[in-house]
C-alpha positions as CSV (number, residue, x, y, z in Angstrom):
1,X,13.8,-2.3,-5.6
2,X,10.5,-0.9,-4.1
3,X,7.6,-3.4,-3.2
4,X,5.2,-2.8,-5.8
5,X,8.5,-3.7,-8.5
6,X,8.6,-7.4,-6.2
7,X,5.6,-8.3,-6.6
8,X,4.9,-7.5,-10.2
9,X,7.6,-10.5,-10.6
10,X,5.1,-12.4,-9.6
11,X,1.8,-13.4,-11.0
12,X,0.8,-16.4,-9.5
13,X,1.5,-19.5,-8.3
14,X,0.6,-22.9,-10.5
15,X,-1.4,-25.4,-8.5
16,X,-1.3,-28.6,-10.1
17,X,-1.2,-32.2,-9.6
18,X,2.5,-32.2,-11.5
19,X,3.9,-28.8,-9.5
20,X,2.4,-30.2,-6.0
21,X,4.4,-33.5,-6.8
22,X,7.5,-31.3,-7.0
23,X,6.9,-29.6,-3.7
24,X,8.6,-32.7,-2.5
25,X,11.9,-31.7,-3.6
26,X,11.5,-28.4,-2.5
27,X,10.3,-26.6,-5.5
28,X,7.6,-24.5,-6.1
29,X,5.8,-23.2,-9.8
30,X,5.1,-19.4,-10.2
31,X,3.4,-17.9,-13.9
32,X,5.6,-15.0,-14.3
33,X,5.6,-12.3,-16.8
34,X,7.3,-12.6,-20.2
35,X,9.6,-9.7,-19.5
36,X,11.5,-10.9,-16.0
37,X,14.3,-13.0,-16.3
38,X,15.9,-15.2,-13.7
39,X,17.9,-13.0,-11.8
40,X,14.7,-10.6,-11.0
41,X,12.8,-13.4,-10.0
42,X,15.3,-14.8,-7.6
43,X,15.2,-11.3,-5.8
44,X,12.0,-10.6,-5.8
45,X,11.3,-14.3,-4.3
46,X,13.6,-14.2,-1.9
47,X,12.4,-10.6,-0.4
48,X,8.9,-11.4,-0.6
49,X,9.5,-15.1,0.9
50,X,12.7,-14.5,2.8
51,X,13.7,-18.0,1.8
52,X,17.1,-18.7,0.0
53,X,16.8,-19.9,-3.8
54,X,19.4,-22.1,-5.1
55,X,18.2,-22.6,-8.8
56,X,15.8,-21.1,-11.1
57,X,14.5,-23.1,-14.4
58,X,12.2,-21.1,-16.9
59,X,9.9,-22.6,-18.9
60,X,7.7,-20.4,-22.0
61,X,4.5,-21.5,-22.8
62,X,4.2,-20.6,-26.5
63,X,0.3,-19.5,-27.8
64,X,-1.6,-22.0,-30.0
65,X,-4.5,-22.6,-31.4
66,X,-7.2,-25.2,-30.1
67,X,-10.7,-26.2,-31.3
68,X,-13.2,-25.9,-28.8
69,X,-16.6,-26.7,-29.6
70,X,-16.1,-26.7,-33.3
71,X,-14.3,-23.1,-33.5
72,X,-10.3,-22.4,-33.6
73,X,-9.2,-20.5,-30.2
74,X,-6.3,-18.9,-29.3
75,X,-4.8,-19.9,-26.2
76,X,-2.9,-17.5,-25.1
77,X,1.4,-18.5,-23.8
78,X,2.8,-17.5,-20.6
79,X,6.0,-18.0,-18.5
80,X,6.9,-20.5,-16.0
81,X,9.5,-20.3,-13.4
82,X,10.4,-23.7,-11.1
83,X,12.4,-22.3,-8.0
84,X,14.3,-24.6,-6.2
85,X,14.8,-23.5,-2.4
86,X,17.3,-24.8,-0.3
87,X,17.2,-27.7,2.1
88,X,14.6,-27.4,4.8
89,X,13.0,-24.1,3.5
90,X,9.3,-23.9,2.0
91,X,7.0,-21.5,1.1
92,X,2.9,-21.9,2.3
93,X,1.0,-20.7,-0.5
94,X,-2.1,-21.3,1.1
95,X,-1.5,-17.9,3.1
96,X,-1.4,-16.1,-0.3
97,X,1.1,-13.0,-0.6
């Protein structure tokens, strides 16, 4: 794999209160795109990261439809992937990649 192919694996990471809670256990949320599956993502971490993943969870975000303001909007779905690292390894995403 060539670096540009890594890191298009990888869109961004998800900063919430729920994924920051998980960072406990050592796990980490990344938006990833629709096409990549688990296997790709748990190379493309690992080289970019140089950590070791033990397990990969994926979860899809389907589109919907919302009111806003009195009009229908389409809120788009996307791709989740919770990587579990193994014991005593983390990843500082305040550094950025």
């Amino acid at each position: 794999m060539h670096k540009i192919h890594l890191y298009d694996k990888i869109i961004s990471p998800v900063v919430t209160e729920k994924s920051t809670n998980l960072s406990d256990q050592n796990k980490i949320v990344f938006k990833v795109p629709n096409s990549s599956n688990k296997n790709t993502i748990k190379k493309s971490i690992e080289k970019i990261f140089k950590v070791n993943v033990t397990k990969i969870n994926i979860i899809n975000k389907q589109t919907r439809n919302k009111i806003t303001r009195g009009r229908k909007v389409k809120v788009i779905g996307y791709k989740k992937a919770i990587i579990t690292l193994k014991k005593g390894q983390s990843i500082d995403l305040t550094t950025g990649i």
